[in-house]
Every structure is written in C-alpha cells, then in structure tokens.
C-alpha positions in Angstrom: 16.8 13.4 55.7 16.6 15.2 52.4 16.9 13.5 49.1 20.4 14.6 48.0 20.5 12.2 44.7 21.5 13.7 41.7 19.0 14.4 38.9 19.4 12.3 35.8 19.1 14.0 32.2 16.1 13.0 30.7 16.9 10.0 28.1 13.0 10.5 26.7 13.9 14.1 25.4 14.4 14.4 21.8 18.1 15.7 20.6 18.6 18.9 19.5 19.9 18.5 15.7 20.4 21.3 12.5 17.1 19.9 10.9 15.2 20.3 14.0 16.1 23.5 14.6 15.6 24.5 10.9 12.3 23.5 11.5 11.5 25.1 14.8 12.6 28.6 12.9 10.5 27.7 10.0 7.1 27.0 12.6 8.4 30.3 14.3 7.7 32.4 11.6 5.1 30.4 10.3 2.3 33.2 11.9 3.7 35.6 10.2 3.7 34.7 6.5 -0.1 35.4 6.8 0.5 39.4 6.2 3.8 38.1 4.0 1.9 36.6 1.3 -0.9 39.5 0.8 1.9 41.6 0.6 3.5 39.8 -1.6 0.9 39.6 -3.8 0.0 43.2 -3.8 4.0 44.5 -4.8 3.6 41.9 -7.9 0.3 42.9 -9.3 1.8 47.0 -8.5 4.7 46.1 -9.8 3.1 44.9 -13.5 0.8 47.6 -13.6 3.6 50.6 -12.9 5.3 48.9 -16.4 7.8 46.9 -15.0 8.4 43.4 -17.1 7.5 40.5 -15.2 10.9 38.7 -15.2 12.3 42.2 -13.7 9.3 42.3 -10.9 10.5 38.5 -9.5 14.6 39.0 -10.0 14.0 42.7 -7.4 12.0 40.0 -5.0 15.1 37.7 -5.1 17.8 40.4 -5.1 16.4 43.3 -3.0 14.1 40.6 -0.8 12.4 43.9 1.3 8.9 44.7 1.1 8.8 48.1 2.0 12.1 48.9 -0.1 10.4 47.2 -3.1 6.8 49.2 -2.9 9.0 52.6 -2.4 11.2 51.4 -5.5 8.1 50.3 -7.6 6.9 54.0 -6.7 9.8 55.5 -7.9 10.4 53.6 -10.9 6.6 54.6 -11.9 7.9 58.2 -11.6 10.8 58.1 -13.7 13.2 58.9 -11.0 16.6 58.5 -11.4 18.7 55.5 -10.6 21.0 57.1 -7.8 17.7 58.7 -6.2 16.1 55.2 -6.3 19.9 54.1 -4.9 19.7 56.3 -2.0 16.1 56.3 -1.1 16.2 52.8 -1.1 19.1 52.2 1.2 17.8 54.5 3.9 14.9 52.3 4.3 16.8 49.6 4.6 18.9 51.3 6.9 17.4 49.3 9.7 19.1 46.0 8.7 22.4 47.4 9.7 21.0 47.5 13.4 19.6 44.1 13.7 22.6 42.0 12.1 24.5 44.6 15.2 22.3 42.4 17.6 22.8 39.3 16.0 26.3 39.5 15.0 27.8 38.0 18.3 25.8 34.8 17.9 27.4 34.8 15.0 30.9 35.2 15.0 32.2 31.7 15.1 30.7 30.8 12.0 32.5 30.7 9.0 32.0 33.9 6.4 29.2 31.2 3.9 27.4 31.2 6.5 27.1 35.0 7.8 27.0 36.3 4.0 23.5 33.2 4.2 22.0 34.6 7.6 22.7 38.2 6.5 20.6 38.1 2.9 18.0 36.8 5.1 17.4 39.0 7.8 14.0 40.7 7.5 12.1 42.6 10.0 10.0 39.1 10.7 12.8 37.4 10.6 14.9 39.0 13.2 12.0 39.5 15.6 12.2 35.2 15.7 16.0 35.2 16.1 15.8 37.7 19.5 14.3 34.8 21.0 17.2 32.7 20.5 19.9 35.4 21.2 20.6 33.8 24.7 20.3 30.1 24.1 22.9 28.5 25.5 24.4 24.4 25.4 23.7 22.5 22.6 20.8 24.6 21.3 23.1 27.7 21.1 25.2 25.2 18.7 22.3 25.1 16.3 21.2 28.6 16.2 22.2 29.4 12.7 20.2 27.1 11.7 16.9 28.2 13.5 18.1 31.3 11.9 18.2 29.4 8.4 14.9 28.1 8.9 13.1 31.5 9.7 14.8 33.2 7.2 14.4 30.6 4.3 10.6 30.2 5.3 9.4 34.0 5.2 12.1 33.9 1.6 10.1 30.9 0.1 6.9 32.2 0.7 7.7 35.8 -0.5 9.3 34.6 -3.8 6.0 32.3 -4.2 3.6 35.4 -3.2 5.5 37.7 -5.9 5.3 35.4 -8.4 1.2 35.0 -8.0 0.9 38.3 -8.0 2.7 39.4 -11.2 0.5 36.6 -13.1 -2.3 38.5 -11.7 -1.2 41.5 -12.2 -0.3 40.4 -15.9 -4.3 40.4 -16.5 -5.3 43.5 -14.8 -5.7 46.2 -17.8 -3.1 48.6 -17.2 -5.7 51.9 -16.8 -6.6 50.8 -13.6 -5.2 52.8 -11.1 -3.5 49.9 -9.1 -1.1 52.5 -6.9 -4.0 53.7 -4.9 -3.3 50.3 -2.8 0.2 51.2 -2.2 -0.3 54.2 0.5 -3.0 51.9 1.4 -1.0 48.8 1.9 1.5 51.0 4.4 -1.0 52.7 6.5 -2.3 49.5 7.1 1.3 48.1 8.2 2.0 51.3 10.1 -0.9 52.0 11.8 -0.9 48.9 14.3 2.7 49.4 15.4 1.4 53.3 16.5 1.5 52.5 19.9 4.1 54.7 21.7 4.1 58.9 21.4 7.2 59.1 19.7 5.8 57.0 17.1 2.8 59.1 16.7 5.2 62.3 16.6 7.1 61.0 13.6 4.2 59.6 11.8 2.7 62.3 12.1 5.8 64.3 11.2 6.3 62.5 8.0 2.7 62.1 6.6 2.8 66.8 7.0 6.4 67.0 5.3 5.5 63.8 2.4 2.1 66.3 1.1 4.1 69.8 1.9 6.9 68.3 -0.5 5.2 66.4 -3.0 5.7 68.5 -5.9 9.8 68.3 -5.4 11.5 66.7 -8.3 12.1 63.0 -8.6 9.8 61.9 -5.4 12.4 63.5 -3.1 9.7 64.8 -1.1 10.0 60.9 0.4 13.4 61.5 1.3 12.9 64.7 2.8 9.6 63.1 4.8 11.7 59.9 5.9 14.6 62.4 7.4 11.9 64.4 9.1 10.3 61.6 10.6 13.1 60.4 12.4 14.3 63.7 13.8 10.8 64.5 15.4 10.7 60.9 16.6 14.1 61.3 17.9 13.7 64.8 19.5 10.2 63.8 21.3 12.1 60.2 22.5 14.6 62.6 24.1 12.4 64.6 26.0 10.7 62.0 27.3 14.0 60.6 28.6 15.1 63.9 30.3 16.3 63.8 34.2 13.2 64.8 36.3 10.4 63.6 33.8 7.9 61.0 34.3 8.7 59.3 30.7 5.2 58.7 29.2 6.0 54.6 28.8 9.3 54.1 30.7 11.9 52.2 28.5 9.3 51.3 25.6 9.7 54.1 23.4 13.9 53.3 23.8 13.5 49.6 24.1 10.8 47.9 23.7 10.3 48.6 20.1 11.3 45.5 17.7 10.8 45.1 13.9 7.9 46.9 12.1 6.6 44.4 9.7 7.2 43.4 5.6 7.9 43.7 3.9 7.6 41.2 3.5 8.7 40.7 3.1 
C-alpha cells in the first residue's frame, strides 16, 4: 500500500527574513561589480582630465548613477555642448530604464511610493538582470523581494560611488596633456563587443559606428544623436524581417526575447 502520509515542512530550513534577502541580492550581484569598479575608475580619472572639478565628478555618480550616461556626458561636457543637448542625449540613453521598471513594476505595486521612488534610483542594467530572477517568486520569498532588490541595487551603488571616487584621486595626478579620452571609445567597444551576439545586434552596431564617423563634424556632438537614432532603426528594421511569416528567423525568439541588460555602466 502506498505511503499516503503528508510531508512535513522542513523545521531545519532557515527563514526567509528582509536581511537575508538583502543579502542574497547583494551576493547576486556580487560577480558583476568586477567590470563595475574598472569602470568606475576609468569615468573618474576621464572625468578629472576633461576639466570637470572633482566634487562635481562624484555628485554626477550619486545623482545620474549610469555608466554609460556619465562617459557620453563627460564627452559632451569636454566638447562644450550645450546643456539641453547634454539633457536630451543623455535621457535617450537612459531610455532603457523606462522598460525594465515596466517589468518590474507589478512586483512592485503593493509597496508604498518610499519604497518604489528607493528601487527605482537603483535600477541599473546589472541590477535588473538580478531582479528577473526573482520576478516569479512566490510565498514568503515573494514578501521580501524588495528587499533582494535593495540589496542588489545598494551593492552595485556602493561599489560605483567607491570606484568614482578612486578614480578622480587618480585622475587628480594624471597631468592634464595626456590624452585620457582615447580610453572612452575604448572602454565601450569593449562593453559592446561581447553582447554582439545576435544579427540584429551586429546591424545596428554596425549602423551606428558608419552614421557616428559620417556625422562627426555636426555641431555640439549631435552626430551621437543622430548615430544612437540610426542604430536602433536598422536594428529594428533587420529584427523585423527576421520575424516575417514564412522566414526561418536566424535565432528564433533571441533577437525579440532573449536579450537582457547590456552592462555599466556601471554602473
């Protein structure tokens, strides 16, 4: 006769509390603060050498808290450009962010406005590819989320902050002549590169590298602008070919799904 007894919970397993979760995100995005902090570093010591006072370098780490945003704005700044061009050139790279707090938004709606306005300042491309692992957790450790979500986010902020910091004292004793923003095209092939992996990828990278050198010479670096747009609609326009009726799509559903965050940007 089959043994119809009821399984017991286990009394050995450890509860599920805020400050273990907060924890568990930190150790989550523990492997990824080792390309946080170099890039960290490399945005303060660009960041001094383009001019900008020290103080000013840290507050944009605390205030804007994107990599990528803050290399592009670093760039911009070395140019002159003007404030609204920085503005707007700033907020389409960031534009991104608007997607992944979509995704994470329903895990979040209980929670009272503190603590969305908390979660929200720290979403990061790192960040949010730690929370999609969490997105269906259910019980008590779907009652703790934010928390891993606090963790996470607080861990890749802490160590960005720290990383800035170092690298605007470095920076601070680097003569000035030294032509420090030959790392920063360097510093995003080498975050771009890797995440190549997909044909519509390729298409708009390709896309955007042609337009960036054919517009260089527009005013106030909108030749970034103008490559950024230009990227996305080839990338766009190949993805949709792909996906016609009656075409064998080069890698079914990874070009439309797969895809997560590309790194930081750090930070």
């Amino acid at each position: 006769m089959p043994d119809t007894e009821p399984v017991l919970p286990d009394s050995h397993a450890p509860a599920i509390t805020a400050a273990g979760e907060w924890l568990a995100g930190a150790r989550a995005l523990a492997p990824m603060l080792l390309g946080v902090v170099p890039f960290g570093l490399i945005y303060g010591v660009l960041a001094v050498g383009a001019g900008m006072p020290a103080w000013l370098a840290c507050a944009m780490s605390v205030v804007v808290f994107g990599g990528a945003s803050q290399m592009i704005l670093t760039q911009l700044w070395t140019a002159g450009t003007p404030a609204v061009v920085i503005t707007l050139t700033v907020a389409m790279v960031n534009l991104r962010h608007a997607l992944y707090s979509a995704t994470i938004a329903p895990t979040l709606a209980h929670l009272p406005r503190r603590w969305k306005a908390l979660i929200a300042y720290l979403l990061t491309d790192e960040a949010f590819a730690a929370m999609t692992h969490r997105l269906g957790d259910s019980g008590p450790r779907a009652r703790y989320r934010h928390w891993y979500y606090f963790g996470g986010g607080f861990a890749l902020w802490a160590s960005w902050q720290l990383s800035t910091l170092a690298g605007v004292l470095v920076g601070a004793q680097v003569p000035r002549d030294w032509p420090l923003d030959f790392f920063l095209p360097l510093t995003f092939i080498g975050i771009i590169v890797p995440g190549l992996k997909h044909r519509s990828h390729v298409a708009a990278a390709l896309a955007a590298s042609v337009l960036a050198v054919a517009c260089y010479s527009l005013p106030h670096k909108l030749g970034l602008m103008v490559a950024a747009l230009g990227g996305i609609a080839v990338g766009m326009l190949v993805l949709s070919r792909g996906n016609r009726p009656g075409q064998r799509p080069a890698s079914r559903g990874a070009d439309a799904t797969r895809g997560g965050p590309a790194g930081k940007e750090a930070a």
